[in-house]
Structures are given as structure tokens and as C-alpha cells.
C-alpha positions in Angstrom: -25.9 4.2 -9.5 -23.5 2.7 -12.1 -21.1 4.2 -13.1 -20.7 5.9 -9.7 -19.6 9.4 -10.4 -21.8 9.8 -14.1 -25.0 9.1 -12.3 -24.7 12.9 -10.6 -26.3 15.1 -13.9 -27.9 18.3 -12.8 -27.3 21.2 -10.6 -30.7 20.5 -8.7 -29.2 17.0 -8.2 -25.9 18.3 -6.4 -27.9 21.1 -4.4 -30.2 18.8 -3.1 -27.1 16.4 -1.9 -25.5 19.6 -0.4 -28.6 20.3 1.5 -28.9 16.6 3.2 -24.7 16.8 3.8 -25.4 19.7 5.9 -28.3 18.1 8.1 -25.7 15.0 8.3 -25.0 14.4 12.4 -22.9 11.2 11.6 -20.0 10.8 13.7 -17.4 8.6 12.5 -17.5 4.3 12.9 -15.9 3.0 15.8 -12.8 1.1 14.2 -12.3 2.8 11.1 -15.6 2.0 9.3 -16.9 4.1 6.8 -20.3 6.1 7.7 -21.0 6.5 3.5 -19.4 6.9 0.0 -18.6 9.8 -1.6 -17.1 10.7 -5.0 -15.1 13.3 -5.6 -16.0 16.6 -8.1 -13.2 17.9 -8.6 -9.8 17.5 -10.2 -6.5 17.0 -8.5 -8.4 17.7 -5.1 -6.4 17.4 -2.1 -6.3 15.4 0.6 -4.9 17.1 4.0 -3.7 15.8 7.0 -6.3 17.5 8.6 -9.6 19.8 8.6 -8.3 23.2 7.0 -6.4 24.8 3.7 -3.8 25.1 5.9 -3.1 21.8 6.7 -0.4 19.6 4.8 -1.4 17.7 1.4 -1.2 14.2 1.8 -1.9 13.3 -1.9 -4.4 14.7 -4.5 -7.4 12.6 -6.2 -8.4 12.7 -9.3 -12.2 13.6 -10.2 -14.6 11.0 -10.3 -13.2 8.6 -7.4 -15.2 6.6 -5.0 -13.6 7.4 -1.6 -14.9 6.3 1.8 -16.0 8.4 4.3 -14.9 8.2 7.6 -16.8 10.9 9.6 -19.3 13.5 8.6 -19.5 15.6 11.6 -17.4 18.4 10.4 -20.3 20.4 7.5 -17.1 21.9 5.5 -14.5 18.9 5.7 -15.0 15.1 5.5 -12.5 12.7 7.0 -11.9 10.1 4.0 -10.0 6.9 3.1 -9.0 6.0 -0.2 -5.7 3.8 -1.6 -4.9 3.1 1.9 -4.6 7.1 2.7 -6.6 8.8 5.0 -7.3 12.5 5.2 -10.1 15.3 5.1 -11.4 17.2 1.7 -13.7 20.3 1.3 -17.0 18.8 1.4 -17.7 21.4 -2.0 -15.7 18.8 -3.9 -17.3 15.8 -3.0 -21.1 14.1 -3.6 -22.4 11.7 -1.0 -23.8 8.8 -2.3 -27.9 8.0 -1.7 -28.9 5.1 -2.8 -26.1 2.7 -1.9 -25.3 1.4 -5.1 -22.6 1.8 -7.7 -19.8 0.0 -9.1 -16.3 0.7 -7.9 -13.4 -1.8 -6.6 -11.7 -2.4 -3.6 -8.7 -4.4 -1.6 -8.2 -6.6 1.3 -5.2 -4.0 2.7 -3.4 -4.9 6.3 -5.1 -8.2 7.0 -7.2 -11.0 6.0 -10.6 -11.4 5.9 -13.7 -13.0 4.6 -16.6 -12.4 1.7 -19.3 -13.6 4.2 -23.1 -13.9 3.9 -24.9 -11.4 5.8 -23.9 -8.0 7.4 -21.8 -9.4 10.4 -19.0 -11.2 11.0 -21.1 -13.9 12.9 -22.4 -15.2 9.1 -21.7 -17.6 6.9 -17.9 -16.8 5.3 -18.2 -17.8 2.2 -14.5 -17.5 0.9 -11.3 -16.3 2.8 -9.7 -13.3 1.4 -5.8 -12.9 1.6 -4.5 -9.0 2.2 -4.3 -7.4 -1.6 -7.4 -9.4 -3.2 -9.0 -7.4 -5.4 -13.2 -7.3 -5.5 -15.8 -5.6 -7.1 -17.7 -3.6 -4.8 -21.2 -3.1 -5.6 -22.9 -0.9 -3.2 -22.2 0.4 0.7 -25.3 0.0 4.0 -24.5 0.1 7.4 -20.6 0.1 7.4 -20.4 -2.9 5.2 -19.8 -3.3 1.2 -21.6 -5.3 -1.3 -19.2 -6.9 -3.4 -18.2 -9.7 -5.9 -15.4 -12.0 -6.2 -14.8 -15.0 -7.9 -18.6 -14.6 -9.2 -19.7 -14.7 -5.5 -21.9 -11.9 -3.6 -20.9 -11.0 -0.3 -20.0 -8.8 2.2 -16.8 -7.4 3.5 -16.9 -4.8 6.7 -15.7 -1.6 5.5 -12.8 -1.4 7.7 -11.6 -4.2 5.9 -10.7 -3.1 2.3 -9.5 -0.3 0.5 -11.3 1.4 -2.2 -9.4 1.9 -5.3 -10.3 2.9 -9.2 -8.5 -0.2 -11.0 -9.5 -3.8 -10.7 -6.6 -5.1 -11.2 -3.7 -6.4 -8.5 -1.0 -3.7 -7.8 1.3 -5.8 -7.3 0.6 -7.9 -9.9 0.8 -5.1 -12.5 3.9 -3.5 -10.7 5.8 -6.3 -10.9 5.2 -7.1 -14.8 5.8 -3.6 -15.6 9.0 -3.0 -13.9 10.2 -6.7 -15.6 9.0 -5.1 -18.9 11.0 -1.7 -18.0 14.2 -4.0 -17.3 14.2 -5.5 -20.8 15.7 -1.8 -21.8 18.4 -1.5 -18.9 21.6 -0.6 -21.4 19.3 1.0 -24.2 21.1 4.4 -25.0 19.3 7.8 -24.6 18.3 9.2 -27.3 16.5 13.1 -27.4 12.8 12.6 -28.1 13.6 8.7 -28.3 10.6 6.2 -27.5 11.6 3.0 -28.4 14.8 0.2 -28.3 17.2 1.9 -30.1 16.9 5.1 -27.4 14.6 6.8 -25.0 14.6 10.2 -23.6 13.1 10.0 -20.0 9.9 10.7 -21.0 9.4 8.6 -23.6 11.2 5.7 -21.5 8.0 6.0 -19.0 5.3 6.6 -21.9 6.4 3.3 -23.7 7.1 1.3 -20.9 3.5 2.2 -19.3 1.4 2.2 -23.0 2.7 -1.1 -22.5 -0.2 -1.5 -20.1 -2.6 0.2 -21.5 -1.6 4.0 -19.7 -1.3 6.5 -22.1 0.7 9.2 -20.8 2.2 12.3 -23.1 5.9 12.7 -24.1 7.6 14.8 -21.4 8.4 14.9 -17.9 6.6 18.1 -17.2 2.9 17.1 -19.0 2.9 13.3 -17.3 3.3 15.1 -13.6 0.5 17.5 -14.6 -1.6 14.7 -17.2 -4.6 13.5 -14.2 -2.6 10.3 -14.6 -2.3 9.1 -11.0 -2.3 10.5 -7.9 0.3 12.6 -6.5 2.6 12.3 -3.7 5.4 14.1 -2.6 7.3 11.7 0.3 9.2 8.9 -0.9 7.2 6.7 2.2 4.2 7.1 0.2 5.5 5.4 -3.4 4.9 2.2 -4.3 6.5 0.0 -7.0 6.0 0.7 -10.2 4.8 4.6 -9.6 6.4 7.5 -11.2 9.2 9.9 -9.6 9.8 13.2 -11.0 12.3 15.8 -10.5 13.5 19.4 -10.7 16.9 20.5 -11.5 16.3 24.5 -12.0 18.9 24.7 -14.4 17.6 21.9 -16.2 13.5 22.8 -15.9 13.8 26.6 -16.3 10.2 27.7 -15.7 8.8 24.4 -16.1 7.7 21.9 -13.0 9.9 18.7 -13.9 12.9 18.2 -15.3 13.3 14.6 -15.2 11.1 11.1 -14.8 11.6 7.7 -14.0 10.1 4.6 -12.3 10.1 3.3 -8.7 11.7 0.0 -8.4 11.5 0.2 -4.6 14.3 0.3 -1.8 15.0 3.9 -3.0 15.5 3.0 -6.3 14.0 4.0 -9.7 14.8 2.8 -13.6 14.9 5.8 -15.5 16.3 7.1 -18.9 19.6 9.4 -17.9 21.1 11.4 -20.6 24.5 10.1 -19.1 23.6 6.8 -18.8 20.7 5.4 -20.9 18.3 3.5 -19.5 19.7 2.7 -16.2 18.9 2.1 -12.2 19.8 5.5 -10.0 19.1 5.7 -5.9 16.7 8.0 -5.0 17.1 9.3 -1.5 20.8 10.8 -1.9 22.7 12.6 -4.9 22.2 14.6 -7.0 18.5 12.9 -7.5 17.8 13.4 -3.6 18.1 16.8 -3.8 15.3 17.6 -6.8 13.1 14.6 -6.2 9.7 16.8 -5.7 7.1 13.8 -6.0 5.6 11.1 -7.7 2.2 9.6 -8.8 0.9 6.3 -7.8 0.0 4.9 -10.7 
């Protein structure tokens, strides 16, 4: 099934699916390993800390992400992993996959491990895989993925790496975006400004990050709510080079943001202030402590 979520066409398709969830008596791995692969139907679906509407958002996913799932016991809620969060959806929003291929990527998250040769750590292991490597993963059977790195075929144990949507290294990419934001530190602010000679905060994020190929739109208000992302709302959960948003209601008025800038990490984000230009501000006191609302790892 390639690409993973555009395989699933037709209503049949989806009831059948729904029909074999329900029969599903899979209890989850021992050790954290995934019991199947799911992708997700809906957009901005959330992800809570535990089995019920009432239980607290972790994050939200965007539609069409390959997620792995953890335990299939529960018919209405599925305990999932995905970008090193784990957390139960509504099992309406989410197809199963059947046939154990697709295409998706993953990393090596907590510790290292191997690409090895057969289905068990007792096989050959055919290259070492520091935490944060970055592979193409090909299909999912018996708790292990299929994947690809370095143009070799292997397989990891699921427990082992972290589905994700991007093949590229976060940290890699964090790291040369938040060098490329830097270049503008002193650049005034400038109303509706999007490039050297002044940004507004807004259009300081949008160029910086259409530097790398993520288009988002020009205010604070449509990037929070653009699919961009996934969104958090606890500074433990950002990483470097995600967006923060905020909400000053006399600022905002009826809209959800008022302000966005960058996380540089340690608390700190690069934003475009109308006080101070393009500038570093701390995020967990101030003025910017108290209307901090969330951010989206990008």
C-alpha cells in the first residue's frame, strides 16, 4: 500500500476495516511493540492521555499519518505512538493497515540499535543505527518493520523507532533553520514585512520556514490553525525549531493568536517583536509566559 493513507478509496473499503477492528482481540506487545499500523482519517485528531473525550490532549495529528498501534483491546480507543508521543484516538478516525506494506519513515529514538537480517534480534545486524537515524520504513509483520537505509533492507523491532511523516533529520533541519532565522537578529519590524529590510511576526516565521520548503500563510492566527504541524500546548513537549504562539486578549480580540515566533530551546524563541525587531525573548516568564497557549512541531 504505497502511499499509505491514498490506498484507503471507498466506503465498502473503510466498513470492511471497521468490521475486522471490532473482531480484533490483540492485546498490546510486551515492551512497547506495536501490534499493527494505522493511519489516521481525520484532521487535527487528538491524541489523549487516555481512553475517553474526557481525558487531556496530548497533541493533535494531522490526517493521513502512519501511527503505530500499541494495543487494540479497547473496540472504541487505540493506544498509539507516533513522534515519540504516546496516547489513545477514537478508533472512527483511524484505518488499520492489512496488508503490511506502505511507505512511511521512522527514527532510531532513546537508544541504539541495529538494521538486522531476519525478524529477531538473534540475526545477522547488518548496520548499527545511532539514536535519531532516519529510515524508510516499508511495511510492519509481527512487531517488526521493514525498512531501508543506506540502500539496505532490514529490520528494526518496533519498539525501536519512531514513526514520523518527514525523512529528513530533525535535528539536522532544526539546526540550519534556526542558523538561517539568526542571520535576521537586528532586522527592524515592519507591519506586513516579509523580508530583510522588516518582518512582522508572521512573516518572520513564513520566510524563515519557505526557506525549507514549508509554506505557511501570513499571520499568527492562520499558521496555528494551517494543518502545518502538530500541536502542543506544554513547553516540555517543543522541540527546536517548532513554532510558539501566543494570546494577548487585547492584542488578538476574537482571534486565537496574537503573536508567533520560533523555539530556539532552553526557554527561548527568535521572534519578530514590534518593540524589538527580530529578536531572542524567554519563554517561560513575562509577559510571553503568561499568553504562551502552544506550539506546533514542525
Amino acid at each position: 500500500m504505497s502511499p499509505f493513507y491514498k490506498q484507503i478509496k471507498t466506503t465498502a473499503l473503510v466498513c470492511a476495516l471497521a468490521a475486522t477492528c471490532l473482531s480484533t482481540t490483540a492485546m498490546a506487545a510486551p515492551g512497547g511493540q506495536a501490534v499493527a499500523v494505522g493511519a489516521t482519517t481525520g484532521s487535527s485528531l487528538n491524541l489523549r492521555s487516555g481512553a475517553s473525550t474526557s481525558d487531556s490532549v496530548i497533541t493533535q495529528l494531522n490526517k493521513g499519518v502512519a501511527v503505530s498501534i500499541l494495543d487494540m483491546s479497547n473496540p472504541d480507543w487505540y493506544q498509539v505512538s507516533y513522534q515519540g508521543k504516546t496516547g489513545y484516538v477514537s478508533t472512527q478516525y483511524l484505518i488499520v493497515d492489512q496488508d503490511g506494506l506502505f511507505t512511511t519513515y521512522g527514527a532510531v529514538w532513546d537508544e541504539a540499535t541495529s538494521l538486522y537480517s531476519g525478524k529477531t534480534t538473534d540475526s545477522t545486524a547488518l548496520t548499527a543505527l545511532e539514536k535519531g537515524t532516519v529510515v524508510t520504513v516499508n511495511g510492519f509483520s509481527d512487531g517488526w518493520y521493514t525498512c531501508t537505509y543506506a540502500d539496505t533492507q532490514g529490520y528494526i523491532r518496533s519498539d525501536y523507532l519512531d514513526l514520523q511523516s518527514t525523512n529528513a533529520s530533525a535535528s539536522v533541519i532544526s539546526s540550519s533553520l534556526i542558523s538561517y532565522a539568526q542571520q535576521f537578529l537586528g532586522t527592524p519590524y515592519r507591519y506586513g514585512g516579509t523580508s530583510g529590510s522588516g518582518f512582522d511576526c508572521s512573516g518572520f516565521t513564513m520566510t524563515v520556514f519557505g526557506q525549507f520548503g514549508v509554506s505557511l500563510p501570513h499571520s499568527a492566527s492562520s499558521q496555528w490553525n494551517s494543518g502545518v504541524g502538530t500541536k502542543v500546548y506544554s513547553v516540555s513537549d517543543l522541540n527546536v525549531g517548532d513554532l510558539v504562539f501566543f494570546r494577548d486578549p487585547s492584542v488578538a480580540g476574537s482571534y486565537p493568536c496574537s503573536h508567533v515566533g520560533i523555539y530556539t530551546g532552553d526557554g527561548q524563541f527568535i521572534n519578530a517583536s514590534s518593540s524589538q525587531g527580530v529578536s531572542y525573548a524567554t519563554l517561560l516568564s513575562g509577559y510571553w509566559g503568561t499568553y504562551f497557549i502552544g506550539g506546533l512541531n514542525m
